[in-house]
N, C-alpha and C positions, 0 to 999 in steps of 0.2 A: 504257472504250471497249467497245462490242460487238462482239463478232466477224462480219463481215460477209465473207460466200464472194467477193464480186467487187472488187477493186481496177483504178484506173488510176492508172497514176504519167505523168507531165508533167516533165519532168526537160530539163537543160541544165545546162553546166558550173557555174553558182553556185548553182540552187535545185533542189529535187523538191516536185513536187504530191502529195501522196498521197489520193486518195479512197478510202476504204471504203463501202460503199452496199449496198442492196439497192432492190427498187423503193418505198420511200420513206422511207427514212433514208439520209444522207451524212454521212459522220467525216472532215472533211479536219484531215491534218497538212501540216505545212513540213519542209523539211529545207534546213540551209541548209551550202553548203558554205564551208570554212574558206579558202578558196583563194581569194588575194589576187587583183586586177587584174579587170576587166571580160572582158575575151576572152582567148582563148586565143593566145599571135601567136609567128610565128615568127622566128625569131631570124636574120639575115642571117649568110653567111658559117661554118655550126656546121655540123659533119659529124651526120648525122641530119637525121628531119626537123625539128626545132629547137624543136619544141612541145612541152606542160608535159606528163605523165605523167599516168596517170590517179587520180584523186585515193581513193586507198583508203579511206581511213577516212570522207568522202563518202559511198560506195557502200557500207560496210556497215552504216552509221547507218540507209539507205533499205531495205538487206536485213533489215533488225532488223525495220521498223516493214511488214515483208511477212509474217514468218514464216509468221503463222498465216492466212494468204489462200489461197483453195482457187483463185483464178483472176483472173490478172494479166494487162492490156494496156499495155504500155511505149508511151510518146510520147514527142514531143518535136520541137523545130527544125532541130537537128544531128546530131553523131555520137554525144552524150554519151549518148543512148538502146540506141544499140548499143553502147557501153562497158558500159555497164550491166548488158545483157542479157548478151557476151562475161566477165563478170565475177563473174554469176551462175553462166552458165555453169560457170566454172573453180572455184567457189570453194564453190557451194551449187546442186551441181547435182539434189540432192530440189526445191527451188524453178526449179529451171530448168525442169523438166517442169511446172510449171501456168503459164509463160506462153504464154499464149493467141494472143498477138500482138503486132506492134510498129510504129506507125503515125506517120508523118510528121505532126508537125501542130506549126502556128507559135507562136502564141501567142494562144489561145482563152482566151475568161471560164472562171469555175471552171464556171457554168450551160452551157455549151456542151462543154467535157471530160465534165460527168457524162452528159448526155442523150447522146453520142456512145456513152460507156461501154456505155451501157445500153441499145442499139441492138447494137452490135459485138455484147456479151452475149448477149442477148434469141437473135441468130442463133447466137454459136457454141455457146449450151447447148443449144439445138435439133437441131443436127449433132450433137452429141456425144450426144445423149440416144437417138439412132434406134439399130435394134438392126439389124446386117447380116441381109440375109435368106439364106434357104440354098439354095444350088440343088438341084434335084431330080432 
C-alpha cells in the first residue's frame, strides 16, 4: 500500500470506507465491524438509554488502518462518525489533531466520497498552507 497524506473514512455502525488518495491514486480498504444485528435499537423499559456500546475493537481496526494519514475527513449517516472521532479523541489523541473534518453524508458511491474528498481537501490544504500576515 502507498502512503497517501489525505484519507476519508465513510463509516456507520457495521462498516468503514477507508480511502487513501492523492490527486490520482485511490487505496480503498473495508473494515467491517463484528457487531451482530443491523441497527443499533433501543431496548424498552432498561434504565439508560438502552443502546449497544461503542464497538471498540471496530474503531481501533479503522484507527490502525489511519495511522500513518497526515489528514483525515470523517463521514458518515449517523452518530457512528462522531463515535469515531470522540474515540480518537480519548484514545489516539496525535491522530485526533489531523482530522480535518467531520461531514454528514448518507450513503454516496465510493466515486462521489472520493471526488468530495478531494474538493473538501483541495480547500482545506489551502487554508492551512497561507502564512498569517504581520501587522505593522
Amino acid at each position: 500500500m502507498n502512503e497517501h497524506y489525505h484519507a476519508i473514512v465513510w463509516v456507520d455502525h457495521r462498516d468503514a470506507k477507508i480511502f487513501h488518495f492523492d490527486a490520482t491514486d485511490v487505496e480503498r480498504l473495508v473494515v467491517h465491524s463484528n457487531a451482530t444485528g443491523r441497527h443499533l435499537q433501543h431496548k424498552a423499559n432498561t434504565t439508560g438509554s438502552g443502546h449497544k456500546g461503542v464497538d471498540k475493537e471496530f474503531f481501533t481496526r479503522i484507527v490502525t488502518a489511519l495511522t500513518h494519514t497526515g489528514a483525515i475527513l470523517l463521514s458518515g449517516p449517523g452518530n457512528a462518525k462522531t463515535e469515531l472521532k470522540n474515540f480518537i479523541d480519548e484514545q489516539r489523541p496525535d491522530l485526533a489533531q489531523r482530522i480535518s473534518g467531520v461531514e454528514t453524508l448518507d450513503h454516496p458511491t465510493d466515486g462521489m466520497l472520493v471526488a468530495l474528498a478531494r474538493r473538501f481537501f483541495k480547500a482545506d490544504d489551502r487554508m492551512h498552507s497561507q502564512v498569517p500576515h504581520r501587522a505593522s
